[in-house]
N, C-alpha and C positions, 0 to 999 in steps of 0.2 A: 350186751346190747339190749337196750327196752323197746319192747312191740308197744306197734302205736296202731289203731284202727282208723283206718277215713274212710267215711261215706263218698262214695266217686259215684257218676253216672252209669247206668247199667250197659251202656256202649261202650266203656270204657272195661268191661270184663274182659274180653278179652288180648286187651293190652296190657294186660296186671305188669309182666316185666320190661315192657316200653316205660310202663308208668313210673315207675320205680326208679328206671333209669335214667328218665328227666328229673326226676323229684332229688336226686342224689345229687346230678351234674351243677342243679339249680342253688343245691346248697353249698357244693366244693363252691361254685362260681361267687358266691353270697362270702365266702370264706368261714361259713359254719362249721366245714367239715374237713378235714385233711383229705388230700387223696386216698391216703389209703382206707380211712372210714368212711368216706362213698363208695369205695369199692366192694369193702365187705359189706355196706347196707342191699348192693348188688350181687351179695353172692359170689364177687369173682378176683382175682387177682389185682392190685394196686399198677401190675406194669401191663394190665389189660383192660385198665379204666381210662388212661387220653383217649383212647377212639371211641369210646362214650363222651367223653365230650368233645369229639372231633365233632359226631353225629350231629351234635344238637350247634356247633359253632362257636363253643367256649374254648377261648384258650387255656393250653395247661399249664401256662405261667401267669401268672397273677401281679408281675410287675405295670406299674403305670414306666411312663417318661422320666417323672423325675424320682423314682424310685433306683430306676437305674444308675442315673445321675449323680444320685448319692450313694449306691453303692461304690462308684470310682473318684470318689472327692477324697 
């Protein structure tokens, strides 16, 4: 895993693992990142990563309508 540094607002110290935890949710969500790589970017287990993104409102499936659609054609 490569360490990346960001400048965040100094209000945001003490959220360092809220922040993180958005920041990971945002990218599974983005599809940059598999589940299980937001999780470890979180430090925690892949089947204790959906209620991170329950938190924030992201679904833990990634299908659209016609994703599905085509998956039973």
């Amino acid at each position: 895993m490569t360490t990346m540094t960001l400048n965040v607002p100094d209000a945001l110290e003490k959220e360092h693992d809220e922040t993180v935890r958005l920041i990971a949710a945002k990218l599974y969500e983005a599809g940059k990142l598999s589940l299980g790589q937001a999780a470890e970017m979180c430090g925690m287990k892949k089947w204790d990563f959906p209620a991170v993104l329950a938190s924030f409102n992201i679904p833990y499936f990634q299908y659209t309508g016609d994703d599905l659609l085509n998956e039973f054609k």
